[in-house]
N, C-alpha and C positions, 0 to 999 in steps of 0.2 A: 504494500500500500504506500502510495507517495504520501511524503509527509503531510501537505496541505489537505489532502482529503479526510486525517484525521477531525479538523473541523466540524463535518457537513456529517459526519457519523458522532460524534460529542455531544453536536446543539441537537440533534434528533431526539438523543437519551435525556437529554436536557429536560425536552419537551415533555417526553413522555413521563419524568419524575415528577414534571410539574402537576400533570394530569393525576398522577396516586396521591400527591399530597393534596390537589382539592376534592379529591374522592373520598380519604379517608377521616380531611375536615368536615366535609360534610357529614359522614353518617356520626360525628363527634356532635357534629348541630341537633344532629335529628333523635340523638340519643339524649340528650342534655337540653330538650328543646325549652327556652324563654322567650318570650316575646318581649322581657325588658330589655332580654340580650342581641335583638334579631338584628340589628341597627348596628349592632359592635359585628356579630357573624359577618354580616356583609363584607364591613369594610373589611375582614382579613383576609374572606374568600375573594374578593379583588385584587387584593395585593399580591394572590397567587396568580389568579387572570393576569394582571398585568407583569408578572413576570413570567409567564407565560409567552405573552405577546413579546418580552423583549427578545428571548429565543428566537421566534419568527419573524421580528425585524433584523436580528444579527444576519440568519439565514438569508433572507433575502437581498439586504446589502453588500454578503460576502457570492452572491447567484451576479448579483449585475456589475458585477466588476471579474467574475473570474472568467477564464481563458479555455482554464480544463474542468472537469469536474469527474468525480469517480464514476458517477453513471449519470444517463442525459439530467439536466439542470432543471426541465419540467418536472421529472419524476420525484427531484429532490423537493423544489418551490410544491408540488404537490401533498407531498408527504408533511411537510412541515406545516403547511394549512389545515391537513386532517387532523393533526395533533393538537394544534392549536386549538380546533374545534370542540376538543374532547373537554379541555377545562370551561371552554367558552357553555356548553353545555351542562357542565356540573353547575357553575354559577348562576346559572338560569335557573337552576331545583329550586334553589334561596332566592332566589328575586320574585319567583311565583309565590313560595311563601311569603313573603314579604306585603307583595302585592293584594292578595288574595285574603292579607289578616288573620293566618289560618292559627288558629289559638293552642291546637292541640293535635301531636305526630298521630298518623295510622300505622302501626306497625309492620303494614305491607309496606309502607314508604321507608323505612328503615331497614328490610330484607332488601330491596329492589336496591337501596344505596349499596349494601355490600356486594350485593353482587358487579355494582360498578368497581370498585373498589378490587375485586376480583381481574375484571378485564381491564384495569388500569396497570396491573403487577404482570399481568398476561405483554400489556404491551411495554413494560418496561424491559423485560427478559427480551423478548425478541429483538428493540430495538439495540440492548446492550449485543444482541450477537447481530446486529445485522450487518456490519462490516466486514462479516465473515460467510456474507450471504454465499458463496458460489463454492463453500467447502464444506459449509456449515452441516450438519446429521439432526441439528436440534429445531432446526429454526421449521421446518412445515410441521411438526410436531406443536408446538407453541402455537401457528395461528391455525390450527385444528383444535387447539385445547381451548382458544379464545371464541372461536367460530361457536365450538359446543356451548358454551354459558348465553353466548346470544342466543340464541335456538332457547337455552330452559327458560329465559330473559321473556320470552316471547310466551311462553305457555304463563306463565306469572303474569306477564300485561293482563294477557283475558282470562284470565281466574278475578285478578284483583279486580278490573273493570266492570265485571258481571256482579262482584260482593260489593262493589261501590251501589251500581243501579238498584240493586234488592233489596242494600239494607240500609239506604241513606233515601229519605224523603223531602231533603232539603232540596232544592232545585240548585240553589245557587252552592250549597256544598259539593251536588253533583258534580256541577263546571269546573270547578276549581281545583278537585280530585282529579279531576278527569286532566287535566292541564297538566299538572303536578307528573301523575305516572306517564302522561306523555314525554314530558318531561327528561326523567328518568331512563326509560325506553333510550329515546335519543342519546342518550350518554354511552350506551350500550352499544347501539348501533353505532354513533361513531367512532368506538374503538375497533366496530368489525371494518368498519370503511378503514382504518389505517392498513389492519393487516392484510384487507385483502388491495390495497396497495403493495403493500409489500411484497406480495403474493407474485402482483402483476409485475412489480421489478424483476423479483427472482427468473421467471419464465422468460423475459425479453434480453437477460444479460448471461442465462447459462444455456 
């Protein structure tokens, strides 16, 4: 590996650290929930967002100046977008509560955060070997192991969304749940859009 391309494999895992650490902030929110605290939660889960962001600004600024790049520079500006997405999405769990005024966790929202939490560590592992994509033994292992939890992710959405509809009579709690585990969902989902980026690298470079 050329020494400069350690970079564009660093700020990746970067990323993805950033992504476990607002994953496993969260289910800390949602275990410990306070609404006199919700207003302090935000602003720390921000300050992972936004160092979040600053990964995918480094990425980007070190894309539009470079010459070479270990594998094509869309695939990298790609990758670093999906990731980015991933905290951009945990921080949306809390800004619906936020929004929404919600006074008190449903315990399904507290399983569904771990299992983010889950596919957050899923894409740290992979991202820590993916410099080593085109020798790697581990690495389609990991986003098969990632892919699997999205899959149970998805049988949890419509379990939890069917016991929202039949045992909540609120209307407006309905909405709001229902936001909330979409919510969630999407977090899920975009750490299977990383991997099966990575997926799509591996197959175009070996």
């Amino acid at each position: 590996m050329a020494k400069g391309d350690k970079f564009y494999y660093d700020t990746l895992l970067a990323s993805a650290i950033c992504s476990r650490e607002a994953a496993n902030y969260l289910v800390t929110c949602l275990e410990n929930y306070d609404t006199a605290q919700l207003q302090a939660m935000l602003n720390h889960m921000h300050e992972i967002e936004h160092k979040a962001d600053t990964k995918k600004h480094d990425m980007d600024a070190k894309l539009a100046k470079a010459f070479v790049t270990p594998i094509e520079r869309e695939d990298l500006a790609q990758l670093s977008y999906d990731l980015d997405e991933v905290t951009d999405k945990i921080e949306e769990v809390l800004q619906k509560l936020y929004m929404y005024n919600i006074q008190a966790i449903r315990p399904n929202a507290i399983l569904f955060a771990k299992k983010a939490v889950e596919t957050c560590s899923f894409l740290c592992e992979i991202m820590a070997e993916f410099e080593n994509f085109k020798k790697s033994k581990k690495l389609k292992g990991l986003i098969r192991d990632l892919n699997d939890i999205e899959e149970d992710c998805d049988i949890l959405y419509l379990t939890f969304m069917r016991e929202l509809m039949v045992s909540s009579a609120d209307v407006m709690e309905k909405m709001a749940w229902h936001e909330i585990y979409d919510c969630l969902e999407a977090c899920v989902d975009a750490c299977e859009h990383v991997s099966e980026c990575v997926d799509t690298v591996i197959m175009k470079n070996t």
